[in-house]
C-alpha positions in Angstrom: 43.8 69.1 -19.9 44.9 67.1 -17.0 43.5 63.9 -14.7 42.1 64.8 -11.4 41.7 62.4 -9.2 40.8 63.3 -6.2 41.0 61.2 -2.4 38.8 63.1 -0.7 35.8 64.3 -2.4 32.8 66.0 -1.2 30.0 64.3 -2.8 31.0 60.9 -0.7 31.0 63.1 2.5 28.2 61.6 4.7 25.9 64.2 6.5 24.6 63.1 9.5 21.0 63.3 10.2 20.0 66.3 12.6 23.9 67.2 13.1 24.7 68.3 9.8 28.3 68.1 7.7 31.1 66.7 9.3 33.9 69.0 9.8 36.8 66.9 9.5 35.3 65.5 6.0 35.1 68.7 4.5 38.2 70.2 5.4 39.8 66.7 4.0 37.9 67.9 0.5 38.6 71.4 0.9 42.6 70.8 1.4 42.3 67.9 -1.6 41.3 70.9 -3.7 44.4 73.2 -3.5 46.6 71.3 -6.0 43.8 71.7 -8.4 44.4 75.3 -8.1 47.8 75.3 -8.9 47.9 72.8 -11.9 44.6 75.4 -13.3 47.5 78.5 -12.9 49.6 79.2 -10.3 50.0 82.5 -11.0 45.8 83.5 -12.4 44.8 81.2 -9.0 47.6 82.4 -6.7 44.9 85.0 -4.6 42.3 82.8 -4.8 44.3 79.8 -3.4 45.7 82.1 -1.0 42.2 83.0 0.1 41.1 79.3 0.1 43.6 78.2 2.4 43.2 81.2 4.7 39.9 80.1 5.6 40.1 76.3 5.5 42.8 77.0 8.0 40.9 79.9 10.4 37.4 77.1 10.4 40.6 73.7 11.3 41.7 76.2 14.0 38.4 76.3 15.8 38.0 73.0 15.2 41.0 71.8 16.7 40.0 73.7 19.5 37.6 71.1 20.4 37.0 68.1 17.7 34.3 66.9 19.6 31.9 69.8 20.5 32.8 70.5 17.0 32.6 67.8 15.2 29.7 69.2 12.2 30.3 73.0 10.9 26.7 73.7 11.7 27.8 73.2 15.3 30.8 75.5 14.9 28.6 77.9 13.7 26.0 77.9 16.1 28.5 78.5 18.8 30.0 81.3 17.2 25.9 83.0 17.1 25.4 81.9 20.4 28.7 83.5 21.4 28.5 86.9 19.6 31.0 86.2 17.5 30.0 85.0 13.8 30.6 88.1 12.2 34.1 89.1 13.6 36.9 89.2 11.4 38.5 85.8 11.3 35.6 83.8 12.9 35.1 80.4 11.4 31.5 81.4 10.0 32.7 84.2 8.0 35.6 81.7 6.9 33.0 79.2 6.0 31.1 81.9 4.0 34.2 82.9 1.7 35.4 79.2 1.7 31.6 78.9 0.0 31.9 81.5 -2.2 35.2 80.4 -3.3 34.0 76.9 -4.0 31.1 78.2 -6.1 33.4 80.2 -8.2 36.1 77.1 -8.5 32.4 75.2 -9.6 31.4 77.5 -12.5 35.1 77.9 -13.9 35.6 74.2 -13.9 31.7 74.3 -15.7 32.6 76.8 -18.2 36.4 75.0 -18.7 34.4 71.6 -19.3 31.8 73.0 -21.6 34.3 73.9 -24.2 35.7 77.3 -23.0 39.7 78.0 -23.5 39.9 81.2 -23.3 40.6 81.3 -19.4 39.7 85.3 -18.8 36.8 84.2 -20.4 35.7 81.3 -17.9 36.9 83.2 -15.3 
């Protein structure tokens, strides 16, 4: 078992109103969470870490691109519709949508790892 204490977390992330989740917030959580992965096992996490920081680093590259047109992901995402381009390879939305996915898995480990499981293949 080990202490996690994390600096950035997502549940004190402040949404804003009509605009949505702030970008820089979340990737601040997101990037807070890949020392996690390597203390779980570097070598059982290696391709999902690999994955996570792939797309926290494709949706911090459009944002960087303009922090204040993009300032929530719902407005990163919206631009990418608008612009044809949410479901090409690489976009930020379909980074957004694996960064999800991988979060929800990470979730339900941690759940199963919490409620008493130690066999890992098993939690996994």
């Amino acid at each position: 078992s080990f202490l996690l204490v994390l600096d950035t977390r997502f549940s004190d992330i402040e949404l804003r109103e009509e605009e949505g989740i702030p970008t820089e917030e979340f990737l601040e959580s997101c990037y807070a969470i890949v020392p996690v992965l390597d203390k779980l096992g570097p070598t059982v996490f290696a391709p999902v870490k690999m994955d996570f920081v792939g797309n926290i680093k494709k949706i911090n590259q459009k944002f960087i691109t303009n922090k204040e047109e993009f300032d929530t992901l719902q407005k990163i995402v919206l631009h990418e519709v608008n612009a044809g381009v949410a479901q090409v390879r690489n976009s930020a939305t379909e980074a957004l949508l694996w960064l999800k996915r991988g979060l929800k898995f990470l979730k339900g480990f941690l759940t199963e790892v919490k409620n008493g499981e130690k066999n890992i293949q098993t939690a996994l």
